[in-house]
C-alpha positions in Angstrom: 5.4 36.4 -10.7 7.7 37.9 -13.4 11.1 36.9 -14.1 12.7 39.4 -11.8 10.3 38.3 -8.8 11.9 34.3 -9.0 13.0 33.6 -5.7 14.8 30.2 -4.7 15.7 27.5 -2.3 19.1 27.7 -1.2 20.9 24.8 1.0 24.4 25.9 2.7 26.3 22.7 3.1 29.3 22.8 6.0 26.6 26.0 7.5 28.9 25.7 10.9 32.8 26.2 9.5 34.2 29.3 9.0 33.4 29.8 4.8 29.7 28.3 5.6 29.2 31.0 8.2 30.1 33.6 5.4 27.9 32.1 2.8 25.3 32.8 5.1 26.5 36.3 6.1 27.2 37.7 1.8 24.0 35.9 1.1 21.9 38.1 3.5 24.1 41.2 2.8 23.9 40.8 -1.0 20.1 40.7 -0.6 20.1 37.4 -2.5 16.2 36.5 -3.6 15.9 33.3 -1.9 12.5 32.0 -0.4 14.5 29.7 1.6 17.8 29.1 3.3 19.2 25.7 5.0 21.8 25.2 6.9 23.6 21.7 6.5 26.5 20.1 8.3 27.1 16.7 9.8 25.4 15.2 11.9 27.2 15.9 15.4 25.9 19.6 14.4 22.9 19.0 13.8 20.5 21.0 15.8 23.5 24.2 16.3 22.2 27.5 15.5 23.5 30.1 12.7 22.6 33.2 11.6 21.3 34.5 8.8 21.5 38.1 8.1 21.0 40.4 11.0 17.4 38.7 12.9 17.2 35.3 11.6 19.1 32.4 13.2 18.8 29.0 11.5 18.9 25.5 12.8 21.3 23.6 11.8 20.2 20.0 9.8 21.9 16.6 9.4 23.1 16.6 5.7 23.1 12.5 5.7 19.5 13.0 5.9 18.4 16.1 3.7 16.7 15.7 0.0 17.7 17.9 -2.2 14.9 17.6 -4.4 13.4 20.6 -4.4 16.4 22.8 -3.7 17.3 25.2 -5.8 21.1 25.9 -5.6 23.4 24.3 -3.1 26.1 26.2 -2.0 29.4 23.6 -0.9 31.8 24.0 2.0 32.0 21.1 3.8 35.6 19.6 2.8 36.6 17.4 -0.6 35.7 14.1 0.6 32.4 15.4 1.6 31.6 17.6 -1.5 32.8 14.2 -3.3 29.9 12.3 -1.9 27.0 14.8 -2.0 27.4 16.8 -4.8 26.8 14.8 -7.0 23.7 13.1 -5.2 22.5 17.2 -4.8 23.1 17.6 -9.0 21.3 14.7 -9.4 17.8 15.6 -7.7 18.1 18.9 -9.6 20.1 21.3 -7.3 22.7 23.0 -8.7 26.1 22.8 -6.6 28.6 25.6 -6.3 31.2 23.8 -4.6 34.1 25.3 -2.8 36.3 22.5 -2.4 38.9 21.2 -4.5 37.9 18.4 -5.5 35.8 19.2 -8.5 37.9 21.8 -9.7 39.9 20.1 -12.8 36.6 17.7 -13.7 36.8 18.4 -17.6 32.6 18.6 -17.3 32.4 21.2 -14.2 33.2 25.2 -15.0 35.4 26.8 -13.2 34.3 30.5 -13.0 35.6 33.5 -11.3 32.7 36.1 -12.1 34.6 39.3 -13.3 36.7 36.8 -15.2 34.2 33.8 -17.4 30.9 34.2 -15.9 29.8 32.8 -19.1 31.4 29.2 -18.4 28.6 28.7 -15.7 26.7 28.3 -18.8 28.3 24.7 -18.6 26.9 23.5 -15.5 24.1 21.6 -17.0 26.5 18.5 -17.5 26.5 17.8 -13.8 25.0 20.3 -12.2 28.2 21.5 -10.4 30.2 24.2 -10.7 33.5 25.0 -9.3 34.8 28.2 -6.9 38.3 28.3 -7.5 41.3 28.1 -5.3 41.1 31.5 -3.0 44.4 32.5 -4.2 43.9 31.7 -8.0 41.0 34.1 -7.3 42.4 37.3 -6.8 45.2 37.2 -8.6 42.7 36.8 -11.7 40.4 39.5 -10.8 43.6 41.5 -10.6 44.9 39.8 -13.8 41.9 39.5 -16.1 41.8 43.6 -17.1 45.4 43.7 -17.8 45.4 40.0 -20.2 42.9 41.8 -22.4 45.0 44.6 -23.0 48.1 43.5 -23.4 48.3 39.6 -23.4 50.1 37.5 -20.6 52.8 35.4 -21.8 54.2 34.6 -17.9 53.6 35.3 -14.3 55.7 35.0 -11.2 53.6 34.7 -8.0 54.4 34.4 -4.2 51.7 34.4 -1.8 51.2 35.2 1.4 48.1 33.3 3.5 46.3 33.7 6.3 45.6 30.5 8.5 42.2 31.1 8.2 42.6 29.7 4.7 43.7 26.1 7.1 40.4 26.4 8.9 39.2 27.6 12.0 41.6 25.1 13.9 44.5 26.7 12.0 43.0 29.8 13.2 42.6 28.4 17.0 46.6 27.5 17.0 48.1 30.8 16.0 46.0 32.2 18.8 47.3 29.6 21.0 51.0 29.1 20.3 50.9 33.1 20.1 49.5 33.3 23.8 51.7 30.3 24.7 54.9 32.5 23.8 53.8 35.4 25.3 53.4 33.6 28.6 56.6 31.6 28.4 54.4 28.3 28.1 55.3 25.0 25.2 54.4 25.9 21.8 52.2 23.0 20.3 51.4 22.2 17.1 48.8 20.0 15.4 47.8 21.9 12.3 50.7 23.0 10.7 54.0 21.2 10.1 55.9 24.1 11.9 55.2 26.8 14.5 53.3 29.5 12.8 53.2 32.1 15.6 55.9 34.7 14.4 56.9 32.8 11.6 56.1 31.8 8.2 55.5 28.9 6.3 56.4 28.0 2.8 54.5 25.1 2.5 50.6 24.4 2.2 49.0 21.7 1.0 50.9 18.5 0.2 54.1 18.0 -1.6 54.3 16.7 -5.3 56.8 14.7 -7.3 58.0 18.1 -9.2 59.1 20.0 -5.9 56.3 22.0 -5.4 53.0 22.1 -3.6 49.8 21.3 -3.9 48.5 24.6 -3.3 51.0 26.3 -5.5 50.1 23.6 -8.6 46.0 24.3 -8.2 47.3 28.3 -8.7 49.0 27.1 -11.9 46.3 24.5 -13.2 43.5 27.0 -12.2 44.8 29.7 -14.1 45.2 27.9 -17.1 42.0 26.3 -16.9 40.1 30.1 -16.6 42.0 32.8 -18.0 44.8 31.1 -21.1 46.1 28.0 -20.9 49.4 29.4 -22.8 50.0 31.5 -19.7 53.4 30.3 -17.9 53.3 30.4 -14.1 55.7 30.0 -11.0 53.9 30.0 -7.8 55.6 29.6 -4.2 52.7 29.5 -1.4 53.6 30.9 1.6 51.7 30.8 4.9 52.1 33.3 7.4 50.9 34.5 10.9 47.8 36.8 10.3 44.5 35.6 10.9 42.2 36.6 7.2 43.3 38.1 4.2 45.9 36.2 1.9 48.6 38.9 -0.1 50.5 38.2 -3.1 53.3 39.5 -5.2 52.9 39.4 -8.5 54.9 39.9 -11.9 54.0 39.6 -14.7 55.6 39.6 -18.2 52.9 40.6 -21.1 53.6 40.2 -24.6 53.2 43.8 -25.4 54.4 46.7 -23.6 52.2 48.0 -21.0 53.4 50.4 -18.4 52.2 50.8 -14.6 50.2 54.2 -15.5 48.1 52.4 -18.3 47.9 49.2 -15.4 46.2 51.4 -13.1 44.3 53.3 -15.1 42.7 49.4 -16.8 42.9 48.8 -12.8 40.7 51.5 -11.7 38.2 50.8 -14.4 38.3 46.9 -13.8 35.0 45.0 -12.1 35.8 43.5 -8.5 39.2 45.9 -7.8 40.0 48.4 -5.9 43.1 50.4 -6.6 45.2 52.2 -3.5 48.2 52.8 -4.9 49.6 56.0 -3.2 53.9 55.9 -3.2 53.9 56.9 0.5 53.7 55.3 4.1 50.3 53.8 4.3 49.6 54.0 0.3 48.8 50.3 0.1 46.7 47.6 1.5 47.6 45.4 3.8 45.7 42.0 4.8 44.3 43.1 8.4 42.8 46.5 6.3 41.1 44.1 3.6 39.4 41.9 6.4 35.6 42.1 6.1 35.9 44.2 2.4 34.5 42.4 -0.7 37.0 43.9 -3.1 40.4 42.4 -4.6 43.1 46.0 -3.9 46.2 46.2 -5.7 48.6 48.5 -4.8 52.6 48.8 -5.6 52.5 49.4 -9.5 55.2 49.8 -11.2 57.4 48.5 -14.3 59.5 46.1 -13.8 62.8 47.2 -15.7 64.6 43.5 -15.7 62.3 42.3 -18.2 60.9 43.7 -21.8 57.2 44.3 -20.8 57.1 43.5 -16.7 55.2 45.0 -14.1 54.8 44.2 -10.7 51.8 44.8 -8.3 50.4 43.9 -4.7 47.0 42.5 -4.3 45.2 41.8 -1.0 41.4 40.1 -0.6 39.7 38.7 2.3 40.0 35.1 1.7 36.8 34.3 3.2 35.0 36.3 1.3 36.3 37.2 -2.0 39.0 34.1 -1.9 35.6 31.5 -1.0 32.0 32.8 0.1 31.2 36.1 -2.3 32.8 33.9 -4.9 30.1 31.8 -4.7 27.7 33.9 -4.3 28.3 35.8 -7.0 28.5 32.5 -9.2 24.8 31.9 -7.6 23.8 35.6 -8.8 24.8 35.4 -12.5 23.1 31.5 -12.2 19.6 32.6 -10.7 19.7 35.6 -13.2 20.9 33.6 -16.4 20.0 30.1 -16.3 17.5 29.3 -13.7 15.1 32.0 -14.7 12.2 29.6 -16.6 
C-alpha cells in the first residue's frame, strides 16, 4: 500500500450531539480515507444509531468502555469535563485527539490550529497527542483575518458577534423552538438554557462572567487569537446571542498598521483559502446566517474603509457554526494530520 493508499481508524467521541452528528456527516462528504469509523457517546446512548454518509448507519458504543489502542485519530465533542477525562487516556494508547471543547485550548503543549491559518502548528501534537479546534467564532473571523494580517499587519480589532443557539447545544436549539411556539400561541415562555428569553430577542451574554466585565466567550475570542495569528494583536470582543437557529455573524474592524483599502481587502479576499466573497452594494449583496447554513465556506460581505481611523476597514463575515465554527474544522485538522504526520 503506498503512502497515498493509508487509510485509518477514526473514533467520533459525543457521535449523538449535534457537532458529533456533523463530524460524521463532513467526514463522509469529504471522502475522508478511513478503514473505520466509531461512534462514541455515554453510556445511556449506547446502542443509538447514526449515520455515516448516505447508506451506512453506525451503532452507537459506550465510551467508558472503548480502547483506543488501535485508533488512529479521535475526533472530540463530547463537552470539557468529558474531553478532560478521555483525551488524554485516547493520547496515551496512541490516538491522536482533535478535541472540540474548550478545555484544552490554552494548554501551552496542545496546538491550536485553524487550517487556512497555522496548519503547521499540528506539527506540535506529538507532546500529548491533542490538538485543539478553536472557539467557533475565533474561527471565522481568522479565516477572514489571516489574508489581510499578511498584507498589511493588524495592530487592533473590534469585534461583535452574533450566534446562533445552536452554538448552546441542541437544547438551546429545542427552547427557541419552544418559547417561539409558546408566543405565537399565547402560552408561558420558559426558560432553562439561557438566562433570558431568547425567542425575538438577543442576548449579550454567553458563557460565564469574569472579574474584568466581560465573558467568557468573548475572552477565548481574544486569548485564541493571540495564541494563533499575533499575540501583539489588540482585541475587543462583545458576544452576542441571538434568535436564529445555525450560522454565527460578526462585525468586524479592524485597524492595520499600514494602509489597506476595501478594493485591495477584497481582491486578498477573493484569492484567500476557506472564503468566499459576496460583497454586492445592493439589497441581497451579502450573506446572511440562514443562507450560510449547510455551506462550508467563511463569506464576508460589507467592505469598506472605515474613515474614523488611519488604516480601518470594516467587513461582515457569516459561517455555519457547526460546520466551519466546529466539525469541518476538525476535519480538516485530521486531513493535513493523516497527510503530514501519520503517513509512516
Amino acid at each position: 500500500m503506498s503512502k497515498a493508499d493509508k487509510k485509518f481508524k477514526v473514533a467520533v467521541v459525543g457521535a449523538t450531539g449535534a457537532v458529533g452528528h456533523e463530524m460524521l456527516s463532513v467526514l463522509a462528504g469529504r471522502n475522508f480515507p478511513v478503514c473505520e469509523v466509531v461512534a462514541l457517546a455515554s453510556g445511556r446512548s449506547a446502542g443509538a444509531e447514526v449515520s455515516f454518509g448516505e447508506d451506512a448507519v453506525l451503532k452507537v458504543r459506550d465510551l467508558a468502555g472503548y480502547d483506543f489502542k488501535g485508533t488512529d485519530i479521535g475526533l472530540f465533542s463530547p463537552g470539557a469535563k468529558v474531553s478532560a477525562e478521555y483525551a488524554p487516556k485516547a493520547g496515551a494508547a496512541g490516538c491522536v485527539v482533535i478535541d472540540n471543547t474548550s478545555h484544552f485550548r490554552m494548554d501551552p503543549d496542545v496546538p491550536l490550529v485553524v487550517p487556512e491559518v497555522n496548519p503547521q502548528a499540528v506539527a506540535r501534537h506529538k507532546k500529548k497527542n491533542i490538538i485543539a479546534n478553536p472557539n467557533c467564532s475565533t474561527i471565522q473571523m481568522l479565516v477572514a483575518l489571516k489574508p489581510l494580517h499578511d498584507a498589511a499587519k493588524i495592530r487592533r480589532v473590534v469585534v461583535a458577534t452574533y450566534q446562533s443557539v445552536s452554538g448552546a447545544g441542541k437544547e438551546a436549539m429545542d427552547e427557541l423552538f419552544a418559547q417561539t411556539r409558546a408566543i405565537y400561541v399565547n402560552e408561558a415562555v420558559r426558560r432553562e438554557v439561557f438566562t433570558k428569553q431568547i425567542a425575538f430577542n438577543v442576548i449579550p451574554h454567553i458563557d460565564v462572567f469574569m472579574d474584568d466585565g466581560s465573558t467568557r466567550e468573548e475572552w477565548k475570542m481574544v486569548a485564541e487569537t493571540k495564541k494563533i495569528l499575533d499575540p501583539a494583536i489588540k482585541i475587543s470582543a462583545t458576544c452576542v446571542r441571538v434568535p436564529v437557529f445555525i450560522g454565527h455573524a460578526e462585525a468586524v474592524n479592524v485597524e492595520f498598521e499600514k494602509p489597506l483599502s476595501a478594493d485591495e481587502a477584497r481582491a486578498l479576499l477573493k484569492k484567500a483559502p476557506g472564503v468566499t466573497v459576496i460583497d454586492h452594494r445592493a439589497d441581497e449583496g451579502y450573506v446572511s446566517p440562514v443562507e450560510c447554513a449547510g455551506d462550508d465556506p467563511v463569506f464576508v460581505s460589507r467592505i469598506r474603509d472605515d474613515i474614523s481611523v488611519e488604516n480601518g476597514l470594516s467587513f461582515w463575515c457569516v459561517a455555519d457554526n457547526l460546520r466551519k465554527g466546529a466539525a469541518l474544522n476538525a476535519v480538516q485538522i485530521a486531513e493535513v494530520l493523516a497527510k503530514e504526520y501519520l503517513q509512516d
